[in-house]
NUVEX-397283 format. One record per residue (C-alpha): residue number from 1; z, x, y; residue in three letters. Coordinates in pm, whole numbers, plus 50000, padded with zeros to 5 digits. Layout:
BEGIN
<rec i="NUM" zz="Z" xx="X" yy="Y" aa="Ala"/>
...
***
This chain:
BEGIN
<rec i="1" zz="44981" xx="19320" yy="77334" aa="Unk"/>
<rec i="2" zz="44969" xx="19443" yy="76985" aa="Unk"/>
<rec i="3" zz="45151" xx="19729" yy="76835" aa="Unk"/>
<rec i="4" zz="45391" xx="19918" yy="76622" aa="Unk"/>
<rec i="5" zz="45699" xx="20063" yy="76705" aa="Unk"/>
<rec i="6" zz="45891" xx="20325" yy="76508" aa="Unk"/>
<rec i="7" zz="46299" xx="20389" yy="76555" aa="Unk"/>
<rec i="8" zz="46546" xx="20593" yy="76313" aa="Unk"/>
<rec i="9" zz="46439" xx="20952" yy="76380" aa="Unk"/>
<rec i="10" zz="46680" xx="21203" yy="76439" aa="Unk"/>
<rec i="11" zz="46839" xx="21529" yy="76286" aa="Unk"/>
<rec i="12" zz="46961" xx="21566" yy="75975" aa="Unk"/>
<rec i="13" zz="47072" xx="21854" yy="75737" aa="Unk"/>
<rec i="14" zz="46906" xx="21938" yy="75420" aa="Unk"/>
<rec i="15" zz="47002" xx="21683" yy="75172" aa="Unk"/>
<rec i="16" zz="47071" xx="21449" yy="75413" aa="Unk"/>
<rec i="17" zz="46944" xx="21128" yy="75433" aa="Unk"/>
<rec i="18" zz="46752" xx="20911" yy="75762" aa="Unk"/>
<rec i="19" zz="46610" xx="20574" yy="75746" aa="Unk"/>
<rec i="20" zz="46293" xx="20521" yy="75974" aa="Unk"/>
<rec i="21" zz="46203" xx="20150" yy="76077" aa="Unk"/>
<rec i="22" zz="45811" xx="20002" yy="76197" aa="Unk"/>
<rec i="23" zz="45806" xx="19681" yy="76358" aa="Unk"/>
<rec i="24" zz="45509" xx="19512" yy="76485" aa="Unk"/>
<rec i="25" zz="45507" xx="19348" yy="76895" aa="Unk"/>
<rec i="26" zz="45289" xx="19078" yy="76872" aa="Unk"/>
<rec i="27" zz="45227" xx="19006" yy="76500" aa="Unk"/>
<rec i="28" zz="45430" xx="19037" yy="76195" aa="Unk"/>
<rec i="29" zz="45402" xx="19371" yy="75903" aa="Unk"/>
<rec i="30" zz="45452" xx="19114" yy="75619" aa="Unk"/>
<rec i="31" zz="45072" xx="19053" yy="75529" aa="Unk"/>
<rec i="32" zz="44948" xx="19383" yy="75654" aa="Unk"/>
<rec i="33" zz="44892" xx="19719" yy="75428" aa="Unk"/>
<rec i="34" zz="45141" xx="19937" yy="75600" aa="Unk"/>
<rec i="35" zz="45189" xx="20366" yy="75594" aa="Unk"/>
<rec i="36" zz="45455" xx="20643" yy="75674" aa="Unk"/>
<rec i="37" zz="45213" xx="20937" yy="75813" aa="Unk"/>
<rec i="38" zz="45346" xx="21239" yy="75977" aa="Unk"/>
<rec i="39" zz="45225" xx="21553" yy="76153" aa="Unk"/>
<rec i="40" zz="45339" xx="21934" yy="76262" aa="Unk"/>
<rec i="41" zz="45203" xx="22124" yy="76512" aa="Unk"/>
<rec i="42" zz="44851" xx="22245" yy="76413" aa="Unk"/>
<rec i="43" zz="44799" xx="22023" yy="76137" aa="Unk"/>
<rec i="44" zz="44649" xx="21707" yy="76039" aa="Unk"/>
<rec i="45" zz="44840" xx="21419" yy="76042" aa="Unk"/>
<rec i="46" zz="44920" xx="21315" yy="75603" aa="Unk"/>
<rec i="47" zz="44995" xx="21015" yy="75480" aa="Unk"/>
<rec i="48" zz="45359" xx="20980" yy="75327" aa="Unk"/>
<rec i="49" zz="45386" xx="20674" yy="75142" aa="Unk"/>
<rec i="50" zz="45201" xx="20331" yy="75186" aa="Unk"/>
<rec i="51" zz="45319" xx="19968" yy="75042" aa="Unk"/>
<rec i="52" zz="45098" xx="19673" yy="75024" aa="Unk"/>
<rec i="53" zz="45128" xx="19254" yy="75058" aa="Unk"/>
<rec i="54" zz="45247" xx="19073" yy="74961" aa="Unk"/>
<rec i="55" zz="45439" xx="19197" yy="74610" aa="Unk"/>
<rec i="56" zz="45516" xx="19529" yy="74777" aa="Unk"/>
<rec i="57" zz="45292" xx="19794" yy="74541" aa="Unk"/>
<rec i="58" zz="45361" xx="20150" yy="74646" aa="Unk"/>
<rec i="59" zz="45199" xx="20479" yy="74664" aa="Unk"/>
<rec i="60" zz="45398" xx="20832" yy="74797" aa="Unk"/>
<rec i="61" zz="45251" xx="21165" yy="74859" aa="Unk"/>
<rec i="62" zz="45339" xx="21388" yy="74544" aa="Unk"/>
<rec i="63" zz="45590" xx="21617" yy="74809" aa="Unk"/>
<rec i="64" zz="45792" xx="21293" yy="74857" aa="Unk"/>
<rec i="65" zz="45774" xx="21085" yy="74548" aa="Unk"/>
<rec i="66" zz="46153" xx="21062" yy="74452" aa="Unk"/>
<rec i="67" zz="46336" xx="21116" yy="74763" aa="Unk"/>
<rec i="68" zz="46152" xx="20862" yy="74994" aa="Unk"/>
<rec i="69" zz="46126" xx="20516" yy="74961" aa="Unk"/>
<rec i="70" zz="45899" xx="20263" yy="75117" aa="Unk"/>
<rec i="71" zz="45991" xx="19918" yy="75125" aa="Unk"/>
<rec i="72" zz="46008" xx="19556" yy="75344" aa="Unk"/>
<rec i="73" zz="46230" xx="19349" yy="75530" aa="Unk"/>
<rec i="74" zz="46013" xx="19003" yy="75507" aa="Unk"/>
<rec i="75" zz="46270" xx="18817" yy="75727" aa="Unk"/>
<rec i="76" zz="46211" xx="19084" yy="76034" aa="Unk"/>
<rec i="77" zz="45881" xx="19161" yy="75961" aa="Unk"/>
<rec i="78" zz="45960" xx="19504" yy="75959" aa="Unk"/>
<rec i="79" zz="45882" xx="19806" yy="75699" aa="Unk"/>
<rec i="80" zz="46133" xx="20092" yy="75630" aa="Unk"/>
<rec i="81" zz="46094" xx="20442" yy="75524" aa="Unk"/>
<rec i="82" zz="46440" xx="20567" yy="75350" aa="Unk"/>
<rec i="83" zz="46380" xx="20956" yy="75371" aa="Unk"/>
<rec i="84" zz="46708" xx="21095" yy="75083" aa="Unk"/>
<rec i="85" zz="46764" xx="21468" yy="75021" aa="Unk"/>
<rec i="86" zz="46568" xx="21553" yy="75312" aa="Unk"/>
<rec i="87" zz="46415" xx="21947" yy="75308" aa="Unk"/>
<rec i="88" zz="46269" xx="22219" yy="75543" aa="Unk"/>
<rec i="89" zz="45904" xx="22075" yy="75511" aa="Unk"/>
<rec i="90" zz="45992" xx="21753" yy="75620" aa="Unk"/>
<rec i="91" zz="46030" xx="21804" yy="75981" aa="Unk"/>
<rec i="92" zz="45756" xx="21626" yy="76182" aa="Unk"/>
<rec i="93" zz="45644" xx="21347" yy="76407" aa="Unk"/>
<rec i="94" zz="45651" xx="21004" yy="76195" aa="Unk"/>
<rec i="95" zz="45389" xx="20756" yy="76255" aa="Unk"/>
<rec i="96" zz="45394" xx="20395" yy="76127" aa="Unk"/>
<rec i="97" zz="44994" xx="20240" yy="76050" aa="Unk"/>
<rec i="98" zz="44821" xx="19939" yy="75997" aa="Unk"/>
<rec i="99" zz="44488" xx="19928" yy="75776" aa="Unk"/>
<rec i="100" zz="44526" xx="20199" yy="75542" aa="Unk"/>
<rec i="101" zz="44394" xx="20280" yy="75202" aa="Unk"/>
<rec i="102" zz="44666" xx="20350" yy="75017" aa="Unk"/>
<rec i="103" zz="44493" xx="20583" yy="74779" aa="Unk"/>
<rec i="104" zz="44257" xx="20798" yy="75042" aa="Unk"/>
<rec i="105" zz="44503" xx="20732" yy="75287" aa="Unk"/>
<rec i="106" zz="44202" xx="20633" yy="75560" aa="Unk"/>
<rec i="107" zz="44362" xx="20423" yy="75803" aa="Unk"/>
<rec i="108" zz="44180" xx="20166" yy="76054" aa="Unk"/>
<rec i="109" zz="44427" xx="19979" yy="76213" aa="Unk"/>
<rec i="110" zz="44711" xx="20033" yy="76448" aa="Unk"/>
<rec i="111" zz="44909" xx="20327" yy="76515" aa="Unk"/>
<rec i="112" zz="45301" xx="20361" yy="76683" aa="Unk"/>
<rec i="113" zz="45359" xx="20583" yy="76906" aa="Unk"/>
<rec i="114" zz="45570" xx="20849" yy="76657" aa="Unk"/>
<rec i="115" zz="45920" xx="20921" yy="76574" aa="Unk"/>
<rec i="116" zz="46063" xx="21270" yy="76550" aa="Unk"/>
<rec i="117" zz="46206" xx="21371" yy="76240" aa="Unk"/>
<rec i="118" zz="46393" xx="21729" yy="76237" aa="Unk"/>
<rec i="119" zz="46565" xx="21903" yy="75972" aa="Unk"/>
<rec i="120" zz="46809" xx="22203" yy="76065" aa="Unk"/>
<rec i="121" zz="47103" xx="22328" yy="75902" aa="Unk"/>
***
């Protein structure tokens, strides 16, 4: 059976720092498009940042570019999202994707089932 599976969330304090991982059961991330997406309560689930195959170009939503990094492990076949100087309006459900436009953010693919991310001081 096919699909993604996220791991990392947690708590963490303003400024802080987590590290979210995506790995894919059944196939490998390496020569998929992959995306960091994430949702609150009430509204619609936005894309966070998005890295393609196979030399690893990058796009981030303008409220993240600078503090979170997208980027591969090509020996796990896994894709990480390294959230730094975390803030109150990061606090939501993470979702990992396959088959996403990294520019409209449109996705087609697979989804995980979510990590929770939570910021409190």
């Amino acid at each position: 059976q096919v699909k993604l599976v996220e791991s990392g969330g947690g708590v963490a304090r303003p400024g802080e720092s987590l590290r979210l991982s995506c790995v894919g059961s059944g196939f490998s991330l390496n020569y998929n498009i992959v995306a960091w997406f994430r949702q609150v309560p009430g509204k619609e689930r936005e894309g966070v940042a998005c890295i393609k195959p196979p030399v690893g170009e990058t796009n981030y939503a303008p409220s993240v570019k600078g503090r979170f990094t997208i980027s591969r492990d090509k020996t796990a076949g896994s894709v990480f999202l390294q959230m730094n100087m975390v803030n109150p309006e990061d606090p939501a459900i993470y979702y990992c994707a396959t088959g996403v436009d990294c520019t409209s953010w449109k996705q087609w693919g697979y989804w995980g089932q979510g990590t929770r991310v939570t910021v409190s001081s």
